[in-house]
N, C-alpha and C positions, 0 to 999 in steps of 0.2 A: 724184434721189430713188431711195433701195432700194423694192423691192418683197418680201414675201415670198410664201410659196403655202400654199393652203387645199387640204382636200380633204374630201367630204362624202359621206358613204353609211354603210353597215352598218361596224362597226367591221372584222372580215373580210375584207371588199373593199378598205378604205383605210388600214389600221395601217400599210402599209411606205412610206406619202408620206411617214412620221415621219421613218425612216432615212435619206431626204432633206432633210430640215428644213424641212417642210411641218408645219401646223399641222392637225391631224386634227377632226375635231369629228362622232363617231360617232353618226348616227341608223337606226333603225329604221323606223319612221313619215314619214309626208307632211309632217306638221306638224310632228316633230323635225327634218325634213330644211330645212323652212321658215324655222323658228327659228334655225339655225345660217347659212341663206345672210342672213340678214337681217342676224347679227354679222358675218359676214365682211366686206359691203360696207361696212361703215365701221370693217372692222382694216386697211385700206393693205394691201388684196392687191392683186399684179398679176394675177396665174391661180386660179383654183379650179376643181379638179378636181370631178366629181360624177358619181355613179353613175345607171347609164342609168333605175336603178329610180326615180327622185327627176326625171329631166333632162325628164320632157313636165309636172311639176306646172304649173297653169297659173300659181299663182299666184307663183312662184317665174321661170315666163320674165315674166310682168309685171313683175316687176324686175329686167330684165334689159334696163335701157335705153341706158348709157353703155360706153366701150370697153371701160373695166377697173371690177373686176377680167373679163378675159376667161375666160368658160368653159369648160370641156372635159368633155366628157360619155365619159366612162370606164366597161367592161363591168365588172360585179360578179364577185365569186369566183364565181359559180357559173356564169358566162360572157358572151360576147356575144351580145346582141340584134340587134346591127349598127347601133343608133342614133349610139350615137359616129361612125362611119364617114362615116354618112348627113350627118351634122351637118357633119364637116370637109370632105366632098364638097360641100356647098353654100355654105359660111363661104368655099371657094377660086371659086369658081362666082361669087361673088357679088362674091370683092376683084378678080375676072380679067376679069370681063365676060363670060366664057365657057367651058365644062366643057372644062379643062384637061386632068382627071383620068381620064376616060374612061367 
């Protein structure tokens, strides 16, 4: 099975996943950011990309129960938070058994 990739946040922060051939779906808001992870989980993504502004919405990790599509929590143009970081420090933490990472 293909998979493709989503990527979700300020238009700004995520226009150049296009370039890649990711599928953009630009929000502003909690609830346009909501709205768009809701299409993507049933457009056959494997990854979705989101911005750290949108990535603690609660009700957005509420759906966020099965492998895929897997998420990746990516800093906005206007920078990092460090939440992404924090996020793949524990996603390895947690496939390893043990803080690999340091």
């Amino acid at each position: 099975m293909t998979y493709s990739a989503a990527a979700i946040g300020p238009f700004g922060s995520i226009y150049g996943f296009s370039a890649a051939g990711a599928d953009i779906y630009a929000a502003d808001t909690p609830a346009q950011a909501l709205e768009a992870f809701k299409k993507v989980l049933n457009g056959g993504y494997g990854v979705v990309f989101i911005t750290e502004t949108f990535s603690d919405n609660e009700e957005i990790r509420s759906l966020m129960t099965s492998p895929l599509p897997a998420v990746l929590v990516i800093p906005d143009a206007s920078g990092s938070l460090g939440k992404g970081a924090r996020e793949l420090h524990g996603m390895v933490e947690k496939a390893a058994g043990a803080d690999i990472l340091g």
